[in-house]
N, C-alpha and C positions, 0 to 999 in steps of 0.2 A: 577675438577673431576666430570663424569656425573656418575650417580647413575643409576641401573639398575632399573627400573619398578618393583613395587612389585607384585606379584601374589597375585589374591583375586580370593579366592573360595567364589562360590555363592552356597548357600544351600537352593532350593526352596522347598523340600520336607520336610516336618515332618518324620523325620526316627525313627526306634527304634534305641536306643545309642546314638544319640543323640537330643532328646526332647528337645523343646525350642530354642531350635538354629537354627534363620531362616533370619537372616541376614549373610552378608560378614566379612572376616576376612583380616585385614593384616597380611602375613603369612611371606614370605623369594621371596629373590627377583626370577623375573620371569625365571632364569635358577636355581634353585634349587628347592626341594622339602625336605619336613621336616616330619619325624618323630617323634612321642611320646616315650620314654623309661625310664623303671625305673633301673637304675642299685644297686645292692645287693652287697656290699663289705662284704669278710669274712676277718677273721685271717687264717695265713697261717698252721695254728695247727688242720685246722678242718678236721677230719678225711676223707670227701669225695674228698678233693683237691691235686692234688702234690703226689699221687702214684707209680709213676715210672711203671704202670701197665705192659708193653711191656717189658721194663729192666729188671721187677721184674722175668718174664715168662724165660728169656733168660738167667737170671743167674743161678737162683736160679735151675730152672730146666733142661734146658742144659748145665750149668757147664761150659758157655762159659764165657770171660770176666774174666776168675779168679774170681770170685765172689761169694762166700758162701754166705750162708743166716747171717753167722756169722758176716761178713766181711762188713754187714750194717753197718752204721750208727747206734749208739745206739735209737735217735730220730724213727728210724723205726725198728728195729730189736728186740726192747726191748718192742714194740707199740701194746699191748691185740688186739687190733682193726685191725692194718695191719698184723702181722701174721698172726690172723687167716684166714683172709679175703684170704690169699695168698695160706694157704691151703686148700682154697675148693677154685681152679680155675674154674672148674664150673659152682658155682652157682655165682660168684663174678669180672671173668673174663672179659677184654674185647677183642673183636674183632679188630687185627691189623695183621701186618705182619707174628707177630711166632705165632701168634695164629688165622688162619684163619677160622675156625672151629666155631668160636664164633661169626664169623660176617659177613657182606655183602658186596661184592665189588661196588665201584659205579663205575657208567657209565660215560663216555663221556660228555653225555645228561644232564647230571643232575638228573638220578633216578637210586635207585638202579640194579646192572648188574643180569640178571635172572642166574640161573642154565642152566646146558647142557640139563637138561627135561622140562625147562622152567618154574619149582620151585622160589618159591622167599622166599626163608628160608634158615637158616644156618644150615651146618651139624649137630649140637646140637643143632636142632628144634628150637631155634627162631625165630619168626615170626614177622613181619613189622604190627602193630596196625594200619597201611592207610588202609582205603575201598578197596575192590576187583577192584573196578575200578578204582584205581591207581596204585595199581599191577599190574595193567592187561598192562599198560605202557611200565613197565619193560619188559615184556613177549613178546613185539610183539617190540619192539624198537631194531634193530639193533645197539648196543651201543660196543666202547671198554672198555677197562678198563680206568680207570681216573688216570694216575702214578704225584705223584709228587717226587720234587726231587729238587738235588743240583746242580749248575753248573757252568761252569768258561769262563774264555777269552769273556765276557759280554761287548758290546758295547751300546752305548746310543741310549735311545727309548724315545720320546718326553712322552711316556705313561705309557709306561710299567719298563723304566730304566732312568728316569731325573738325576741322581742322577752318572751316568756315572759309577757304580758298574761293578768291574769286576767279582765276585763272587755273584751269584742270588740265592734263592730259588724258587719255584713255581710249578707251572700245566707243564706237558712237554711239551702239546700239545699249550701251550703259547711261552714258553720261549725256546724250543730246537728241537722238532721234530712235524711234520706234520704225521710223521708215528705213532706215539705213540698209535693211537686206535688198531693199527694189531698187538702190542706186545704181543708176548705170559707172560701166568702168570709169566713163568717159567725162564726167561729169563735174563741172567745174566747183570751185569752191563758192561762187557765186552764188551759184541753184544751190547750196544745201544749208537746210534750216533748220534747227532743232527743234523736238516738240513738244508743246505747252506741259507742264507738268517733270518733265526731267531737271536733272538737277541741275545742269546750265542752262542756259537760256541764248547765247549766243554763238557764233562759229568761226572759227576763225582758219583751222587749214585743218585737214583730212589725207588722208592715203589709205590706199589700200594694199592690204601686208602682202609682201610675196618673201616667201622662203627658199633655199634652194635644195632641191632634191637631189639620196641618192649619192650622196656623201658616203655614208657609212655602210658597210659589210648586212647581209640580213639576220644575221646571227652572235651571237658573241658566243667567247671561248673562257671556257673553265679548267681550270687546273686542280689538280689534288692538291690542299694542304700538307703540303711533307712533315706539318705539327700536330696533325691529326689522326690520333691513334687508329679509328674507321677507316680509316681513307677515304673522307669526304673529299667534294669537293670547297671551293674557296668562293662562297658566294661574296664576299668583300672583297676579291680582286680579279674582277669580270676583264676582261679583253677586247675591248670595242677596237676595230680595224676600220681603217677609211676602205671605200669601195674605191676612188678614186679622188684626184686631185683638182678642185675648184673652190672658190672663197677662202682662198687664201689659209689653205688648210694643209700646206707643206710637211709641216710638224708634225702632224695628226696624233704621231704615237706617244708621242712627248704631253699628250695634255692630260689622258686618265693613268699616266703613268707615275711613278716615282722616279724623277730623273734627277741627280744629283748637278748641281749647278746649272740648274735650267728652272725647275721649279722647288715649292716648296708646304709640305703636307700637314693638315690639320684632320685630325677627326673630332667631329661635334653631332650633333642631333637637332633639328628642324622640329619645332614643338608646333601643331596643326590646333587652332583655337576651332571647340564647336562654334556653328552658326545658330546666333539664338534664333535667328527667324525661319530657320529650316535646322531641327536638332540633329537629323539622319548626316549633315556634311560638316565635314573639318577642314579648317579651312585658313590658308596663311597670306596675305595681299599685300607685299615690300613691291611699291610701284612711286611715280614721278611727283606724283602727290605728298606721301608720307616719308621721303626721308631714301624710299630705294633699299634694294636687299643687297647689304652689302655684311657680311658674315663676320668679319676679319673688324672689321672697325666694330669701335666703339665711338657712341652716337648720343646728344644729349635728344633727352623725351621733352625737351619745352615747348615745341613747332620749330622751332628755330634749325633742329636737325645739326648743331652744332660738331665738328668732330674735334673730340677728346683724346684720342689716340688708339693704338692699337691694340685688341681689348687685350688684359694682362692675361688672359687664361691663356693665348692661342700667339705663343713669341715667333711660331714659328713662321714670319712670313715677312716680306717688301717692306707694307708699308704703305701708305698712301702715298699715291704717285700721280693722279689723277687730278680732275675737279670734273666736276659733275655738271656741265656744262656744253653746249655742242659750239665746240670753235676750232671749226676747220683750218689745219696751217698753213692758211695763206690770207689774204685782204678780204675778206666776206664781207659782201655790200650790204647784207642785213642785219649786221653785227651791230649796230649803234640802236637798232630796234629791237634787241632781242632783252625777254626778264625774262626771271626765274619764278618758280612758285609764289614766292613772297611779293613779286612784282616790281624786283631790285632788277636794275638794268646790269645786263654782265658784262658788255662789251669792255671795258676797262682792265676785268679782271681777265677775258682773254688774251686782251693783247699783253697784258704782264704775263703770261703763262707763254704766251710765242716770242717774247722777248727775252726770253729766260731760255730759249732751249725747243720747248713745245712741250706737245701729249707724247714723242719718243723717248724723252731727256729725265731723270728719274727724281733728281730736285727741282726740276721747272715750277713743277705747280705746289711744291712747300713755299719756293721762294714768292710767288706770284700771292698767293692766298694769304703769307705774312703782311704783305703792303698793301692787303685790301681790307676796305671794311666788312666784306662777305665773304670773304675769300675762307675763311674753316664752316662756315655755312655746306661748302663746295667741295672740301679737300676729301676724297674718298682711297680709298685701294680697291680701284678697277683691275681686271686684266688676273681673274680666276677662273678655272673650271671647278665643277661638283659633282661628283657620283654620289648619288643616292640607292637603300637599299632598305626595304622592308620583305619580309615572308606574312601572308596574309592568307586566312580564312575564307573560302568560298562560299558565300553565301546563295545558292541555287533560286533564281527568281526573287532578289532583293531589288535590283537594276543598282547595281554598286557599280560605282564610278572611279576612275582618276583620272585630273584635270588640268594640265599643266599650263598655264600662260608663260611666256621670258621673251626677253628683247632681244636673243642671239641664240645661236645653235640650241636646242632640245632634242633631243630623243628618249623613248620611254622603250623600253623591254619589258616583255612578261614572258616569264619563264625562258628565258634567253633570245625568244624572238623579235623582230623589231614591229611594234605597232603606234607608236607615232615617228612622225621623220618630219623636225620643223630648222633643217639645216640653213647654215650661212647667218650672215648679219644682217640681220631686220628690225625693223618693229616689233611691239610684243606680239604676237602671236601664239595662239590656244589649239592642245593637242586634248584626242580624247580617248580613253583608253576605257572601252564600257566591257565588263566582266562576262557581262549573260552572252553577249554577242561571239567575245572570244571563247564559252566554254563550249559553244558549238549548238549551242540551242537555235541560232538565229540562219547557219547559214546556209539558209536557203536561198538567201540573195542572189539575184540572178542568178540564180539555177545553180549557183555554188553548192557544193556537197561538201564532203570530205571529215576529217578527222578536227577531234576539238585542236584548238592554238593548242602550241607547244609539245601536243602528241604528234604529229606528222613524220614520218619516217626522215630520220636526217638531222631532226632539231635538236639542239643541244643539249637539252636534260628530260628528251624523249625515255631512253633508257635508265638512265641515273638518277633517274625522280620518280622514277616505278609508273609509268604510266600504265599498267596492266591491272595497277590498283586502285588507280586514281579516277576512274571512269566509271561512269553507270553503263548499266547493259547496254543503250543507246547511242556510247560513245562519248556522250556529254560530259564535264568536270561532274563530279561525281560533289554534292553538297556538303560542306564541311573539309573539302581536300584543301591542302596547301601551297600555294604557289607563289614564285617571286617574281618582284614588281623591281628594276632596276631604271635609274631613270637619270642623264647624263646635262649638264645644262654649261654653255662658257658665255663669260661676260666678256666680250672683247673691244666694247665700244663704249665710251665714255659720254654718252645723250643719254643718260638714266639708268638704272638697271632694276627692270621688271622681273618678279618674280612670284606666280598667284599661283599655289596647290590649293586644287579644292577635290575633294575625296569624301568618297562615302565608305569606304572600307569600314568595317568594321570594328573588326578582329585580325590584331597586326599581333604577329610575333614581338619578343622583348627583343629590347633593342640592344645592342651592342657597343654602344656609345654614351648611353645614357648611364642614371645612374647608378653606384654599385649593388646587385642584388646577385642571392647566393642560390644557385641552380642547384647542385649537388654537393653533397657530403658525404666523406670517407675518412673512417676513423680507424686505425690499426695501431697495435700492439707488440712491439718485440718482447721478445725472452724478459730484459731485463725491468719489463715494466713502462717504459718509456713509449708516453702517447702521442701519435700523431693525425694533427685532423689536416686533409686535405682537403678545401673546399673549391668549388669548381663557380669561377666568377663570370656574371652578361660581358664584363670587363675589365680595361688593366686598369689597376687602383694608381692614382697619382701618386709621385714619389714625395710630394710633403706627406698625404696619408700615409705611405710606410714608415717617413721616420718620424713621426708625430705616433705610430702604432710600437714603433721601437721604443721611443723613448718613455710612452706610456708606461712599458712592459718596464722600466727601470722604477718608474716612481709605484707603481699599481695601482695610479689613479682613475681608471677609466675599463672597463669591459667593453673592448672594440666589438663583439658578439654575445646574443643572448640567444641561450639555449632552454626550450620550451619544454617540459616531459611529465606524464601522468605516472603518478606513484598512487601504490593499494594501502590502506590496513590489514589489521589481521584479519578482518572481515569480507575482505575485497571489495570495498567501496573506494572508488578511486576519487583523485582529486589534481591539480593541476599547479606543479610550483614551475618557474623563472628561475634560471641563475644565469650568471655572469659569468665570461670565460673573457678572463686575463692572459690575454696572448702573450708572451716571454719571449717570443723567437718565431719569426716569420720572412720566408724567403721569398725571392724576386719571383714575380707571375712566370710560369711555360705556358707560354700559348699553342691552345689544344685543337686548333683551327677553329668550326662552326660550333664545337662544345663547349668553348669560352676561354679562359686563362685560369690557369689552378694554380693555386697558395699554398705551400706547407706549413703549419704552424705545428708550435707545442705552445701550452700555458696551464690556466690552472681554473679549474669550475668549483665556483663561491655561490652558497645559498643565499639568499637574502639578508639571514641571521651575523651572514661572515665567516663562516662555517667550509672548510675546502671538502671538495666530494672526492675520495680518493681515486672512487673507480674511472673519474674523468667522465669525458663523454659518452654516452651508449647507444647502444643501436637502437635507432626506436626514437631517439632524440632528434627534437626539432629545432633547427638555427636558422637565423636572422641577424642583420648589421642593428645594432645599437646605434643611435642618435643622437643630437642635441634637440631638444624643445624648449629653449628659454621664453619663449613668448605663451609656453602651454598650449598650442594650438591643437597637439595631436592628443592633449590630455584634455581638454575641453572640446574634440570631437567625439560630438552624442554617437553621431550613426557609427561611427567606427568603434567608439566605446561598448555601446550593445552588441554588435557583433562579436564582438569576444568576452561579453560576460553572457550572453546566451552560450554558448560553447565551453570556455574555459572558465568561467567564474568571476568572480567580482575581484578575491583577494590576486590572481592570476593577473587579470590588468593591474591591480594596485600594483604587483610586485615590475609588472615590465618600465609603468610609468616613472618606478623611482631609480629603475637602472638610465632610467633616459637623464634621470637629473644628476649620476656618473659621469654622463659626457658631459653634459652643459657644464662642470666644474673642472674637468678637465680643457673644454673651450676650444677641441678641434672639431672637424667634421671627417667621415670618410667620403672622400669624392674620387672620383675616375680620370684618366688621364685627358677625357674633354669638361672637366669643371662641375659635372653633375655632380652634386653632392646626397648622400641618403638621408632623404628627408619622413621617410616614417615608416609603420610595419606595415606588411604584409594585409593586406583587405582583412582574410580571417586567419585562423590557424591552422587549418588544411593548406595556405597557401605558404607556411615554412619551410624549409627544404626538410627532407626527410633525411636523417642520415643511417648511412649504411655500416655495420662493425662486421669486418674482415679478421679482427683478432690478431695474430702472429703472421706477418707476410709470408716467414718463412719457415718449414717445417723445423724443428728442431731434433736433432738427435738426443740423449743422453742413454751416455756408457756407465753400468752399477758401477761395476771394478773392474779393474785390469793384474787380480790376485793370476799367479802363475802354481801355485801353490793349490788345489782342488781336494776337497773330501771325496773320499772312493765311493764309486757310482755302481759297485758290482752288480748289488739285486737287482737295480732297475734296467740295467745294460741286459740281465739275464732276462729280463721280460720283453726287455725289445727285440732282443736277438730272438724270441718264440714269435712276436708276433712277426718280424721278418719271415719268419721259414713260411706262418700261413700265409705269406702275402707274395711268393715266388721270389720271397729271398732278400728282397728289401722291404724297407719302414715305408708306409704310405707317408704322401708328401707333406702331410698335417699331423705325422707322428714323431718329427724330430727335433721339437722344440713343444715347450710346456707357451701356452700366450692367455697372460693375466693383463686383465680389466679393472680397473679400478673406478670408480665413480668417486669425483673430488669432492669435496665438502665445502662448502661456505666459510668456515672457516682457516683453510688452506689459502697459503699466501696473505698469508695476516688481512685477508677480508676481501683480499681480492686472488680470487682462483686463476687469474689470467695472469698472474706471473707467479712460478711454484718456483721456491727454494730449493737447493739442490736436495737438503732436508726432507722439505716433502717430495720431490720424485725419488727417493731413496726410501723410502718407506711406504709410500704405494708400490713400489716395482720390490720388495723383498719377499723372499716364501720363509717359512716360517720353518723353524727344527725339524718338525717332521713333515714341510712339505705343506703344511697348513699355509693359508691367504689371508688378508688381514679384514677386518671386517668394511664393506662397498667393496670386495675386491671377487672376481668370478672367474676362477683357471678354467681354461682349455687343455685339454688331455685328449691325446687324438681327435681333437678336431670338436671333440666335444665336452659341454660342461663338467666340471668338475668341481668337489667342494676341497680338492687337496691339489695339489702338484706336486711331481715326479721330484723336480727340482727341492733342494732343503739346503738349510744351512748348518755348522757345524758351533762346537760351543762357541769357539771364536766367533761367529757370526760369517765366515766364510764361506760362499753359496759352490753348490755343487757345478749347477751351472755357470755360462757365461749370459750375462745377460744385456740386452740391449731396446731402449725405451721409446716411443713418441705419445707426442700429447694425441688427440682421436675425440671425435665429436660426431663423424659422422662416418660412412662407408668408405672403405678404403683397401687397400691390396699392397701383399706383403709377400718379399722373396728374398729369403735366405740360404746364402750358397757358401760353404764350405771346401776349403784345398788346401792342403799341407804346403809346406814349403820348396819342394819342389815341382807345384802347381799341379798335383795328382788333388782328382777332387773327392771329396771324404762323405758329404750329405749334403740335404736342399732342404730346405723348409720353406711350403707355400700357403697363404690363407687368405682369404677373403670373404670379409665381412660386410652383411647386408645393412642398410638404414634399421632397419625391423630388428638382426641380432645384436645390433650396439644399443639400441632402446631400450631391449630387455637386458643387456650386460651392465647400462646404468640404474638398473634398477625400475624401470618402466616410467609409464606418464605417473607425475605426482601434482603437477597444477596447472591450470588452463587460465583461468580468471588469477588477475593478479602476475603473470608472469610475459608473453608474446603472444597473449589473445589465441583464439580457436586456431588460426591455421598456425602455429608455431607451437603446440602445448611442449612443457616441460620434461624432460627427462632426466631423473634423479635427482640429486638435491641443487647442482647447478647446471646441468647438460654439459657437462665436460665431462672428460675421461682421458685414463693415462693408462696407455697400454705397454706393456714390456714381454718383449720375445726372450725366453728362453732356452738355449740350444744347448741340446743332451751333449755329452762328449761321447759320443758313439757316431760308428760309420753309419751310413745307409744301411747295411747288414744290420745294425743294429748292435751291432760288437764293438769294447771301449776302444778308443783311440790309442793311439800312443803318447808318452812322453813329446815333446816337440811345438814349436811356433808353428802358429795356424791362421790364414789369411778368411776373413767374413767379409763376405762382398752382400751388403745389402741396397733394394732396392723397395723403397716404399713407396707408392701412392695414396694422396689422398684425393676423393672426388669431388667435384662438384656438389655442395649442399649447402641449407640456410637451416640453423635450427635456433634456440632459444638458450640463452646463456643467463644464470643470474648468480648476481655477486654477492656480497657480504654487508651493502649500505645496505642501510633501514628502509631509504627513498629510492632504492632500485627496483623497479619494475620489470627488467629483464632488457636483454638488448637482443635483437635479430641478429649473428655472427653469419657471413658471408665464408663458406671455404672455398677458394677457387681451385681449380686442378692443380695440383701441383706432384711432382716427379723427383724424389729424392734418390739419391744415390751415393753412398760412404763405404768407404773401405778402413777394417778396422786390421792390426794385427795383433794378436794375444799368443802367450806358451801359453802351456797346459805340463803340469805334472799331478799325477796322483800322491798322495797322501793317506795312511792310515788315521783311523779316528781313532782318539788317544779314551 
C-alpha cells in the first residue's frame, strides 16, 4: 500500500500566535487539511441544552399538537428555569419557523437574507453584531431563501447519497430542487417539487432556516499566555462573551469555557478530506444522512451507524445521554409516523426514552435504546460545544473560502472579529467567510470604504498582530500575511447534528493538536559534560508515550528521535549519516503558550554501526520523531523515497528506514495527548528541525590556585611603577594584569573540547618560568600582544601572579577590581575584546568547507578558547602590595554571538554554538605573602 505524501507547512515568518515556530511540521497527508478544536462536553441536565425551544412556542402557545404546558414532561414542566424562560418569549426566544419575528432568514449565499427595505434585523430589533461591511452583503446580494427539509424516492450519489438512502435530509437546493431560491416564504409543502435530475425525487416537508441574531459580543478577547516566554498572546483560549440574553443562552460563559463541574474538555483535530471533484476545497460533511458529527462517540462505519461507545482516546466526557431522534416530551401526534434514515419507525423507542425520565434524565436514553431493536443505532452524546482554531496563509486573489454549515449556534471569527453570526437553535444553516472580500479588496460595497477586516482601529489583534506590516500600500491583507480563523459551534438539540466545513484555505499553520512534530531544538552543555537537548513540541505527548519513552530508555530498545547530520572527509566531500538518540531521561512538557510544549531530555546518539557519538548532539544537527512502519508503507513510498535520495542519498534513507524498524520492534507509537500518533518523516530534509548548540548555559569560573605564599615580583613591579610615573602616576587600565588566550585543541577533554578537565584549564592558564606561554597560547601585556608574560612561575611551579580563568569563543568584557581588607582599593584591571581580536588570538580562519559552511568559518583548531586574567601584585602606582588578604571582585561579560565549534569525532562536521548575553559576577578572597626565590 503506497502512503500519500505528507503536507508540510513551512512557516518563514515570525507571526504573532505563533512565536518561535519557524521551522516545518508533519501535519496529515497531502489531500487533507487539519484543524485545532477543543470540544466541551455537558450533562444533559444543564439548563441551556435540549429545550424544545420551537415545540415549546407551538404547543404551548398555539395549542397545536394537543399539548399543554401541563402535559410536559415533569423534567420540564416542573423546571424554575424552563418555565420561566418560556414565559417571557421575548427576551429568551429563538428565531425559527413559528417564530420568525425573532430571527433572520439565511440566504442561498451563505449570509443572512436582507429585509424587503434592505434592513438586516429582525422584527423584534435584533441585530447581527458583524461590521456594517458584512451587512452590507446581505443587502446588495441577490439571495433566496436557504429551505431545508425532508425527502424520499432517493437514489445513489457517489457524494451526496453512498449510502443508497431512500429517505434524505438536507439543503433543497442540494438534494431536490434547482428552484428552491425563487420559493416564496409562504409557500406550502404542497406546491414544492423536486427537479428531474436531483438526487431525490420526491418531497416531503421543507422550512426555511432562521437563525437568531446578535447573541454574541463583536469581538473576542485575548489574554497573554503567562507560559509564554514572548508574551504572546493565547490564540487557543479566545473569550467569546454573549452581547445579550436570548435562545436560551443563560450560561453563555460556561460553554467555551473550562468550568469545573459543569462541563468537560477534550482536545482533538477535525481532519478536512480534499474534494475530488473540485481539488482547490477541503471538505468534512457529518450531517442526518451519514451517522451526524458527533466527536466524542465512537461509531460503527457499516451504515448501520451503530454506537460502540465512548471513543477510548477522549475519557474525558458524559457519555451518551441522547438518541438521535426528534421526540418532543410530551404526546406528539406524529410520532407513530415518524422513521429514521434506515426507515425504521422510532416512535416506540421515544416513548421508552419519555418513559424512562426523557432528553433532561441522563440514563433515560441508555435505558430506552437497551430495550430497543434500534435503540444503539440512536444512542449519541449530544449536548457539546466546539472551538476551533487554525492560522492561515493569505493567498491575495485565490477567492479562498470558509464554509460552515451546523444545526445550532455557529459563529466564525477572523482575526478576532465576528463575520459569521448563525446564532440560536435551528436547522442547519451555512455561514460564509470569503477572504478577498474581508482583506479589503471588495469593499466598495455600497459605497463602503474603510480599512481591511481585522485592521480597524479597536479590533482585537489590530495592534498585536502588526497590522503596519501586514498590509500592502493600499490597505489590503498584504499576500502571504497570516491571519486567524476561530470558529465556535454548540450542539444542543438532539434532531441530528449537522456539521459541513468546506474550505479552500490553503496553507494552515501546524496544528496544535495533531500529531507529534518537533519545531525547535536546543542542545546545551554544562561544565561537567553532561548533554541536554530540549525540544520544543506542535504538542503535549500522551502520558502512555512518556512512559513507553521511559521505559524504552531502561531496556535501549527503540531510538524515540533520529538525528540527521552531514559529515566531510579529509577531502571535504560531504555525505549524510542517521543516528539514533536513545533518550534515558525525559521530563514532563512546560507549555511555552503559542511556541508549543518543550521536553528536556538526556540520552545517548548511536551510529548505525552501534557505535555511541560521544560529542552527542550538535549544532547543525537535524531531528525528527522516529516511528513504527510495520506494514512498510513509508519505506515503500517512491515519491517520498526520492525526495530524500535526491538530497541526502540512498545509504542516508537506508539508514533512517532501518531506525524505523527500532520502533516496530519496540511496538509503541509516539502520539499526543488527542491520539495523533507520528506516523512518518518530514516531506524533505530541510523540513527537520534544525537544532541550535548554546554549549555551557552558564559561564564558568576557574581559580589556578589559592597559593598565599608568591615568588618576589620586584623587577616587574619596578617597571610598572616607571610606566605609572609616565602615565600621571598610575598603570593604564589594561596594564594591571597579564590576559592569556589560549586556543583549545581537539584533543583536549579526551575528544571533546566542550568539557576541559581541570587538567587541561590548568595548563592552558599556566606561564611558563620565565613568563613564557604554552604553545596555541597568545599573552596580552598592556593591552597588547605578547610572546611572554610579566607573570612566571617558580621551581616549585608557584606562579607569581593570581590568576583567574573563563572559557571565551567570542567578544566579551572583563573587570577587575582590587581592595585590601579593610576595603581601601588597590587596582582595576579592564579589557575588551572584539569578535576580530579573539579570531586572531585563536589563531585565525583554518577551515570553511568541512566545518559551519561560509558564514560560520572556523577559528583555530576548534573555535574555543580559554582565557585567564592575571593580576600583578602591585597597586595602581604600580608599586608591590603588601603582605595581607585581598578581596577580587570580578565581573565578566560575555556577548551575544554564533560561531563554529568542532570536536574530536571523525564524523563531526562542526556545530553552530549560540552565546547568549550573559553577566557574571564572583567575588574571590586570597592573601598574598612574598617569598624569596631559593
Amino acid at each position: 500500500m503506497k502512503l500519500d505524501r505528507f503536507k508540510r507547512i513551512s512557516l518563514t515568518a515570525m507571526m504573532f500566535g505563533l512565536a518561535g515556530v519557524v521551522s516545518s511540521f508533519a501535519v496529515v497527508e497531502d489531500n487533507q487539511r487539519e484543524l485545532d478544536i477543543v470540544v466541551r462536553d455537558f450533562d444533559v441536565g444543564h439548563p441551556d441544552f435540549e429545550n424544545f425551544q420551537e415545540e415549546a412556542y407551538y404547543s404551548i402557545f398555539s395549542g397545536k399538537d394537543d399539548a399543554k404546558p401541563s402535559s410536559w414532561l415533569a423534567t420540564y414542566s416542573t423546571d424554575p428555569t424552563w418555565t420561566g424562560r418560556r414565559s417571557n418569549y421575548g427576551k429568551y426566544g429563538c428565531g425559527n419557523t413559528q417564530t420568525p419575528d425573532y430571527g433572520l432568514p439565511v440566504g442561498t449565499e451563505g449570509y443572512p437574507k436582507a429585509n424587503a427595505d434592505g434592513s438586516v434585523m429582525t422584527k423584534s430589533g435584533a441585530v447581527s453584531t458583524v461590521p456594517d461591511y458584512i451587512t452590507a452583503i446581505s443587502r446588495v446580494t441577490n439571495q433566496g431563501y436557504a429551505w431545508y427539509g425532508e425527502f424520499k424516492d432517493c437514489s445513489y450519489d457517489a457524494k451526496l447519497n453512498p449510502l443508497s438512502l431512500k429517505t434524505m435530509r438536507g439543503l433543497v437546493s442540494e438534494l431536490c430542487s434547482d428552484a428552491s431560491s425563487t420559493w416564496a416564504a409562504n409557500m406550502a409543502d404542497s406546491k414544492k417539487e423536486c427537479t428531474a435530475g436531483k438526487v431525490c425525487k420526491g418531497h416531503s416537508w421543507s422550512q426555511i432556516v432562521y437563525v437568531t441574531p446578535g447573541l454574541v459580543e463583536r469581538n473576542l478577547q485575548f489574554v497573554k499566555d503567562p507560559n509564554d516566554p514572548n508574551g504572546g498572546l493565547d490564540m487557543y483560549s479566545p473569550i467569546i462573551s454573549a452581547k445579550r440574553e436570548g435562545c436560551d443562552n443563560q450560561y453563555f460563559s460556561q460553554w467555551y469555557a473550562d468550568v469545573d463541574n459543569v462541563n468537560l474538555r477534550t482536545n482533538t483535530t477535525l481532519i478536512l478530506d480534499q474534494d475530488p471533484s473540485d481539488p482547490k476545497y477541503f471538505e468534512i460533511d457529518k450531517n442526518w444522512n451519514n451517522g451526524g458529527y458527533f466527536p466524542l462517540d465512537s461509531i460503527s462505519d457499516d451504515g448501520e451507524f451503530t454506537w460502540l461507545g465512548p471513543k477510548p482516546q477522549y475519557p474525558n466526557q458524559y457519555g451518551a445521554q441522547s438518541l438521535s431522534i426528534f421526540c418532543p416530551p410530551y404526546e406528539y401526534r406524529y410520532a407513530k409516523d415518524q422513521t429514521d434514515f434506515k426507515g425504521s419507525n422510532t416512535a416506540e423507542l421515544c416513548n421508552a426514552w419519555k418513559r424512562n425520565g426523557g432528553p433532561k434524565v441522563g440514563a433515560a436514553a441508555y435505558q430506552a435504546a437497551a430495550t430497543s431493536e434500534i435503540g444503539l443505532r440512536h444512542l449519541r452524546n449530544y449536548g457539546f460545544t466546539m472551538m476551533g482554531y487554525a492560522a492561515f496563509k493569505y493567498k491575495k486573489g485565490a477567492g479562498e473560502v470558509f464554509e460552515f454549515t451546523g444545526d445550532d449556534d455557529m459563529w466564525i471569527y477572523v482575526d478576532g472579529v465576528l463575520v459569521v453570526d448563525l446564532g440560536g437553535t435551528h436547522l442547519a444553516a451555512a455561514g460564509k467567510a470569503d477572504m478577498d472580500y474581508l482583506s479589503g479588496q471588495k469593499f466598495g460595497v455600497a459605497g463602503l470604504g474603510g480599512f481591511a477586516h481585522g485592521c480597524w482601529p479597536g479590533d482585537p489583534l489590530e495592534l498585536a498582530d502588526s497590522c503596519s506590516i501586514k498590509l500592502d500600500a493600499d490597505g489590503t491583507w498584504k499576500d502571504g500575511s497570516w491571519h486567524h480563523i476561530h470558529f465556535f459551534y454548540a450542539d444542543r438539540q438532539t434532531d441530528g447534528s449537522n456539521l459541513r466545513i468546506r474550505s479552500s484555505l490553503s496553507e494552515l499553520a501546524p496544528s496544535r493538536y495533531g500529531q507529534p512534530s518537533v519545531s525547535k531544538s536546543v542542545v546545551t552543555t554544562d561544565s561537567t559534560g553532561k548533554q541536554t537537548v530540549s525540544v520544543t513540541l506542535n504538542t503535549t505527548l500522551d502520558e502512555s508515550s512518556l512512559i513507553n519513552i521511559r521505559n524504552a530508555a531502561a531496556t535501549g530498545t527503540a531510538p524515540v528521535l533520529l538525528v540527521m547530520r552531514t559529515v566531510y572527509d579529509s577531502t571535504g566531500a560531504s555525505s549524510t549519516k542517521v543516528y539514533g538518540y536513545y533518550i534515558t531521561s525525559i521530563s514532563d512538557g512546560i507549555n511555552l503558550g503559542p511556541s508549543g510544549i518543550q521536553y528536556d531530555m538526556e540520552g545517548i546518539l548511536v551510529d548505525a554501526d552501534g557505535n555511541v557519538m560521544t560529542s552527542g548532539i550538535s549544532g547543525n544537527d537535524k531531528i525528527a520523531f522516529n516511528f513504527r512502519d510495520p506494514e512498510n508503507e513509508i519505506a515503500n513510498d517512491e515519491d517520498l523515497k526520492a525526495a530524500y535520495v535526491s538530497t541526502v542519498g540512498l545509504d542516508a534513507w537506508n539508514q533512517m528506514i532501518s531506525w524505523t524498524k527500532k520502533m516496530d520492534a519496540a511496538g509503541f507509537d509516539i502520539k499526543s495527548s488527542s491520539g495523533k500518533k507520528v506516523i512518518g518523516f518530514p516531506d524533505t530534509p530541510s523540513d527537520w528541525s534544525v537544532t541550535q548548540f548554546v554549549g555551557n548555559p552558564n559561564v564558568e569560573t576557574f581559580v589556578l590556585d589559592k597559593n598565599i605564599d608568591r615568588p618576589e615580583f620586584d623587577k616587574q613591579a619596578a617597571v610598572l611603577t616607571e610606566v605609572a610615573k609616565n602615565n600621571s602616576g598610575e598603570l593604564p587600565a589594561d596594564f594591571t594584569a597579564d590576559l592569556i588566550i589560549t586556543s583549545i585543541p581537539t584533543s583536549a577533554g579526551n575528544g571533546n573540547p566542550l568539557v576541559l578537565s581541570n587538567e587541561d584549564k590548568s595548563s592552558f592558564s599556566k606561564a611558563g618560568a620565565n613568563g613564557t606561554v604554552g604553545a596555541g597560547s597568545v599573552a596580552y601585556v598592556g593591552g597588547k600582544a605578547s610572546a611572554s608574560s610579566m607573570c612566571f612561575s617558580d621551581e616549585s611551579g608557584v606562579e607569581s601572579c593570581t590568576s583567574i580563568s573563563y572559557p571565551v569563543s567570542g567578544p566579551f568584557r572583563l573587570n577587575v577590581r582590587v581592595f585590601d581588607h579593610m576595603g581601601h582599593f588597590v587596582s582595576q584591571y579592564q579589557k575588551r575584546m572584539s569578535a576580530d581580536e579573539i579570531h586572531k588570538a585563536l589563531g585565525g580562519e583554518t577551515a570553511k568547507l568541512g566545518a559551519c559552511g561560509e558564514e560560520y568559518p572556523l577559528y583555530g583548531s576548534t573555535g574555543l578558547g580559554w582565557m585567564t586574567i592575571k593580576m600583578y601584585p602591585v597597586s595602581q602606582s604600580g608599586r608591590m602590595i603588601a603582605t595581607g588578604p585581598y578581596i577580587y571582585q570580578v565581573t565578566f561579560i560575555q556577548e551575544d554571538y554564533k560561531y563554529c565549534v568542532k570536536g574530536g569525532d571523525a564524523d563531526e562536521a562542526g556545530q553552530i554554538k549560540t552565546n547568549t548575553y550573559k553577566r557574571t559576577s564572583d567575588t574571590y578572597r586570597f592573601g598574598y605573602r612574598r617569598h624569596k626565590n631559593k
